[in-house]
C-alpha positions as CSV (number, residue, x, y, z in Angstrom):
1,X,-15.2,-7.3,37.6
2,X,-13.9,-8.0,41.2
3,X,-12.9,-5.4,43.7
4,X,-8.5,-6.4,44.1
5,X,-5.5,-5.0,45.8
6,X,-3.9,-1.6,44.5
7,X,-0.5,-2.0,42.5
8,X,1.8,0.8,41.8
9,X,2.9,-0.3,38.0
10,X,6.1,1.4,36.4
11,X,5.3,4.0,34.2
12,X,6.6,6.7,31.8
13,X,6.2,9.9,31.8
14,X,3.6,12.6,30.4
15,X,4.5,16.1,31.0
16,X,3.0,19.1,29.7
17,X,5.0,23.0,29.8
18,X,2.9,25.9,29.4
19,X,3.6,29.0,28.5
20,X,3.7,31.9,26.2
21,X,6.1,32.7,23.0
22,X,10.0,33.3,24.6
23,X,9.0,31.4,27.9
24,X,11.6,28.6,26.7
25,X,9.2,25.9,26.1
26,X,10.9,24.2,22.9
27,X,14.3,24.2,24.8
28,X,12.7,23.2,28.7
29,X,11.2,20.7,26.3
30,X,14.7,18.7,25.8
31,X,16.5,19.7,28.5
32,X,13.7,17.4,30.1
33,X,14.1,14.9,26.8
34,X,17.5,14.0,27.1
35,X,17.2,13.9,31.0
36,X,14.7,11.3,30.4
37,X,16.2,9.4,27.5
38,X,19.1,8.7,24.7
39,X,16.7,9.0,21.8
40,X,14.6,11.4,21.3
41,X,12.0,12.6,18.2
42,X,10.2,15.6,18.3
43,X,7.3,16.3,16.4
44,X,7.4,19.8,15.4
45,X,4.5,22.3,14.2
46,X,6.2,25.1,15.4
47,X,8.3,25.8,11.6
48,X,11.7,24.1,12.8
49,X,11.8,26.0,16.2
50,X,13.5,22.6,17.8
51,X,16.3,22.0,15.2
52,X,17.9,24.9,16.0
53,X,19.1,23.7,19.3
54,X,20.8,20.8,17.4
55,X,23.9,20.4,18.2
56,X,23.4,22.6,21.7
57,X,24.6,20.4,24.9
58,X,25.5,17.8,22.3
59,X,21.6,16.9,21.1
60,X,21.4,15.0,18.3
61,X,17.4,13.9,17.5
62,X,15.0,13.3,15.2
63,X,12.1,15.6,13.8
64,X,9.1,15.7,11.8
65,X,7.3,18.3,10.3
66,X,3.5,17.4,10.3
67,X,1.4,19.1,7.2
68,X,-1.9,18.3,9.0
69,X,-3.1,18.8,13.1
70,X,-5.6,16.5,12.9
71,X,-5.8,14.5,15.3
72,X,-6.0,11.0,14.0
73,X,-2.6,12.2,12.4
74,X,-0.8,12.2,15.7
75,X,-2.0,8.7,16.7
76,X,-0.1,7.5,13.2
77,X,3.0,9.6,13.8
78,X,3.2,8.2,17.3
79,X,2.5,4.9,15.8
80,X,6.0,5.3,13.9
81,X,7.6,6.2,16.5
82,X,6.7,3.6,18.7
83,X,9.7,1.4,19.9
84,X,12.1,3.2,18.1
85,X,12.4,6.5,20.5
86,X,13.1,6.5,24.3
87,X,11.1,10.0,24.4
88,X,8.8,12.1,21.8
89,X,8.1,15.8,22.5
90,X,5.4,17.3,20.9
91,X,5.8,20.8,20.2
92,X,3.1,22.1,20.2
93,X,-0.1,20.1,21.2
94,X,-1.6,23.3,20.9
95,X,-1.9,23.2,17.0
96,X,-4.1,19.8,17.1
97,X,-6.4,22.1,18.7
98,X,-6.3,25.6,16.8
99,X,-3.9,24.3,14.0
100,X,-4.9,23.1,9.9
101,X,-7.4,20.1,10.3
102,X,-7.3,20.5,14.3
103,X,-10.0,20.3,16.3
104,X,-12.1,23.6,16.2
105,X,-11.6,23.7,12.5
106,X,-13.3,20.3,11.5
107,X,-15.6,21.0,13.9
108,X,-16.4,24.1,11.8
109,X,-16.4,22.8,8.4
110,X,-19.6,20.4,9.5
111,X,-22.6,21.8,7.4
112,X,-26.2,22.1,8.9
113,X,-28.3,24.3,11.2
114,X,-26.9,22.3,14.4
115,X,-23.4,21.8,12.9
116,X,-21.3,22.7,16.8
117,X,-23.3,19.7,17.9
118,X,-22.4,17.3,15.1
119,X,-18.9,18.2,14.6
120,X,-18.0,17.6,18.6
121,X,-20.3,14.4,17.9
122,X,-17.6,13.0,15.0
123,X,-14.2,14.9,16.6
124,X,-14.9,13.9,19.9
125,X,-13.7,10.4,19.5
126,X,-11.0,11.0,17.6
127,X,-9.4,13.7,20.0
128,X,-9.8,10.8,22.5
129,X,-8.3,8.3,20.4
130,X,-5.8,10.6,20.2
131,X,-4.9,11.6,24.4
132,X,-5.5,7.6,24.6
133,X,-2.3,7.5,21.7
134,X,-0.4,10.0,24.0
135,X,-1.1,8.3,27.6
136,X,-0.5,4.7,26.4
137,X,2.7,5.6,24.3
138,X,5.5,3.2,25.4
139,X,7.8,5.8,26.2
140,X,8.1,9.4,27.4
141,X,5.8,12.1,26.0
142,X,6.8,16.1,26.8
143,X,4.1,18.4,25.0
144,X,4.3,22.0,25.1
145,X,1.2,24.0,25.1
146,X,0.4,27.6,23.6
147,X,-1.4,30.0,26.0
148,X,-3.4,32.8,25.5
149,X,-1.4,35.9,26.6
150,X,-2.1,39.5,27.8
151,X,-0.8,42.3,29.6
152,X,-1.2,43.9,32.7
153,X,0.0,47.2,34.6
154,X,2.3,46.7,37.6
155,X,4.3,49.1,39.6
156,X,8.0,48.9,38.9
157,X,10.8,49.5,41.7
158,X,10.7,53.1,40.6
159,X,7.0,53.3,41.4
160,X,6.0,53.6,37.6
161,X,3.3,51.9,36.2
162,X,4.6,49.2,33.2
163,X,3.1,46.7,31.6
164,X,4.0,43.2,31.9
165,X,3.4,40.1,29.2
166,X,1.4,37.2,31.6
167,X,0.1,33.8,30.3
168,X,-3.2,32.9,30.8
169,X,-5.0,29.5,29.6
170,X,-3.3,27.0,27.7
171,X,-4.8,27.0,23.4
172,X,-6.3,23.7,23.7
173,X,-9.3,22.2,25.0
174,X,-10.3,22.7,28.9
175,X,-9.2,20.4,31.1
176,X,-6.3,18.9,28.9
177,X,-3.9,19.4,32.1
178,X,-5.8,16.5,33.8
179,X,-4.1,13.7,31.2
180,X,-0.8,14.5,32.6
181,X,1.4,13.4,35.5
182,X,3.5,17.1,35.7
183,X,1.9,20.4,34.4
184,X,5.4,23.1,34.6
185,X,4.1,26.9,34.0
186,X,6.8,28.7,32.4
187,X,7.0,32.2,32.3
188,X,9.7,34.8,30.6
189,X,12.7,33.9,32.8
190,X,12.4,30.4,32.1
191,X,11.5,29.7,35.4
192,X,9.0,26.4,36.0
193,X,6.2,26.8,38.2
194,X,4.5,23.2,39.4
195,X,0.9,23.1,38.7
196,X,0.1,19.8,38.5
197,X,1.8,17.1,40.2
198,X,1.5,13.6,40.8
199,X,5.1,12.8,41.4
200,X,6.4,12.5,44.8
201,X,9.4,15.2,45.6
202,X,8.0,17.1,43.1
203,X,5.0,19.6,44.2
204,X,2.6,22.4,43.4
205,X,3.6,25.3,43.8
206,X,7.2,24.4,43.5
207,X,9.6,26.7,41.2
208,X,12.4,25.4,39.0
209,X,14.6,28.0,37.6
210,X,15.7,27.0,33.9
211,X,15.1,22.8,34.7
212,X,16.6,20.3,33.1
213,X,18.0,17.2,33.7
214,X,18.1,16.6,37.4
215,X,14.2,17.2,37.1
216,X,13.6,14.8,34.7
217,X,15.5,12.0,36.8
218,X,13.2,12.9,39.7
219,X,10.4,12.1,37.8
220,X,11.7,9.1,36.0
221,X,13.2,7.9,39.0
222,X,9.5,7.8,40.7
223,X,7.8,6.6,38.3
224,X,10.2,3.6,37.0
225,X,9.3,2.4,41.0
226,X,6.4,0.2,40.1
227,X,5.5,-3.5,39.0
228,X,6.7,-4.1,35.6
229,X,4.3,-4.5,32.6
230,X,5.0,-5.8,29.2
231,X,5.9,-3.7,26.8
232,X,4.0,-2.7,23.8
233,X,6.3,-4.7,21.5
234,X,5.8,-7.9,23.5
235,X,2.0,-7.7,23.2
236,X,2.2,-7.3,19.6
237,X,4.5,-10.2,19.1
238,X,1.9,-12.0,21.9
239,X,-1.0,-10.9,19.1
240,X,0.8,-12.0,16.2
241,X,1.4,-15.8,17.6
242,X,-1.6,-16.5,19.0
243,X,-4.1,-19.2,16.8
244,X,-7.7,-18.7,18.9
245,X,-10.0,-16.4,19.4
246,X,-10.4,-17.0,22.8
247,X,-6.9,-16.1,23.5
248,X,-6.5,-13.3,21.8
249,X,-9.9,-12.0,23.8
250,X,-8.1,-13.0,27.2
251,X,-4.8,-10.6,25.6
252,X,-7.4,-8.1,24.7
253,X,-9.0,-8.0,28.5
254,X,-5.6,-8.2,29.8
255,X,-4.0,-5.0,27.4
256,X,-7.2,-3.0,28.7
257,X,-6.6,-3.7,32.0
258,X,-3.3,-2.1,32.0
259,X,-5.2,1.3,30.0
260,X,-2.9,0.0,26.7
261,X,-5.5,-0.4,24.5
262,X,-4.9,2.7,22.8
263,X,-1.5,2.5,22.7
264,X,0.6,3.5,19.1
265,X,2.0,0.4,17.0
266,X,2.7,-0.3,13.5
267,X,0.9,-3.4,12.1
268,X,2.6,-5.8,10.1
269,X,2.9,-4.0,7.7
270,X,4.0,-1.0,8.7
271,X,1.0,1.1,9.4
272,X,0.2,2.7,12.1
273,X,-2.4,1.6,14.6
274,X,-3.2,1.3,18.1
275,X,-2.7,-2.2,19.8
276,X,-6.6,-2.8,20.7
277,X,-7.7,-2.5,17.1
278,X,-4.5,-4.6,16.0
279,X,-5.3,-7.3,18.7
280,X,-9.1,-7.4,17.2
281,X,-8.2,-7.3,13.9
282,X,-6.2,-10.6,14.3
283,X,-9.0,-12.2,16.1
284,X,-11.0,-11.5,12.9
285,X,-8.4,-13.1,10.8
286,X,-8.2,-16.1,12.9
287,X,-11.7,-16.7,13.1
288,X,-12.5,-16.1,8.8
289,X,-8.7,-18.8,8.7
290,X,-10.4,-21.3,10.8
291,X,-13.8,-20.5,12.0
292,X,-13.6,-24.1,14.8
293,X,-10.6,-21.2,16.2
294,X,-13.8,-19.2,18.1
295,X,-15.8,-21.7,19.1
């Protein structure tokens, strides 16, 4: 590996909204959607809360209704919806982390005297086989994030002590903020408070009262502004056509290189995957068809 020039490449976009139960988080959620895209899926483990803004402002999407929060789950549902969606929210991310089959509870079912240790030892990878799903996604991901909520006193204009609702840390592991190109805080007047920021025009600190779509088009707009990769589809077609095992090692090194190893696909047959283990998994087919293919 060689030292080269930095390149800006095109990107979509990851954002994450924060904040606690009546903050808006479902509906900021496709406001931002539909700013960023036509069509739209939401995965939803918050009991229908999405559908029933169908119809509002004309939104017409998809939904699923995961029975499990594992997290190997979400790589397959994002698998499915890979190339067929300009934008998926996830709503909430929060449940893959609290939620049946999430992350603290198979960490909990491990048996033994040191069972914390060896649960994070097995969960760990998958929870970052599923973040590497969510970055390398070929279109938009929105999540929306739980957080932890109590109240404190204030003085109201009257001079009266009241208490007041107030968000704390998002439910999910620490540090999740740092996958994500825009963190938004929402609080009870809807109102979106930049914590995170890597898009130009767009900083921390800054506060967005009920956002929507002319958001979204800032942040699309700056991150579209880059060298062009190929698409997840075209490297799967690449995958598919290739007869060495050399060349489908070169695709490997050159999918990695862009950080879309991990991105969600559906194989051949229709199962999801992530493209790294579907370009390996062809190289081990070539080389059992013809074994002269890896030499």
């Amino acid at each position: 590996m060689e030292f080269e020039d930095a390149t800006k490449e095109a990107a979509k976009a990851r954002i994450a909204l924060t904040g606690p139960a009546g903050a808006g988080k479902t509906y900021t959620a496709l406001m931002l959607a539909f700013g960023l895209g036509e069509q739209v899926a939401v995965i939803d483990t918050e009991r229908g809360s999405a559908s029933k803004y169908v119809g509002r402002n004309g939104w017409r999407f998809q939904t699923m209704k995961p029975a499990s929060f594992a997290p190997l789950s979400l790589v397959e549902h994002l698998g499915k919806a890979a190339g067929r969606f300009d934008v998926v929210v996830i709503d909430s991310l929060s449940h893959y982390w609290s939620g049946t089959d999430g992350m603290l509870e198979q960490v909990d079912r491990r048996s033994g005297a040191n069972k914390f240790a060896s649960g994070w030892k097995v969960v760990g990878p998958e929870e970052k086989k599923m973040i590497d799903a969510i970055l390398a996604f070929p279109g938009h991901v929105i999540a929306t994030l739980r957080v932890k909520t109590e109240y404190v006193l204030e003085t109201n204009d009257r001079g009266k002590q009241e208490p007041r609702r107030v968000g704390l840390k998002p439910i999910q592991r620490d540090g999740i903020e740092h996958e994500f190109d825009l963190v938004g805080d929402l609080d009870l007047s809807n109102t979106l408070t930049v914590s995170k920021s890597r898009i130009e025009g767009v900083d921390i600190g800054a506060a967005y009262t009920k956002p929507g779509v002319e958001l979204a088009v800032k942040v699309a707009e700056f991150l579209a502004d880059g060298a062009q990769i190929p698409p997840v589809m075209e490297y799967r077609e690449r995958a598919i056509e290739l007869d060495s095992v050399e060349a489908l090692k070169e695709l490997f090194d050159e999918v990695s290189g862009h950080q879309l190893d991990g991105a969600p696909m559906l194989d051949e047959s229709g199962f999801p995957t992530v493209l790294g283990d579907f370009i390996r998994k062809r190289a081990t087919q070539v080389k059992m068809r013809t074994p002269e293919a890896g030499k």
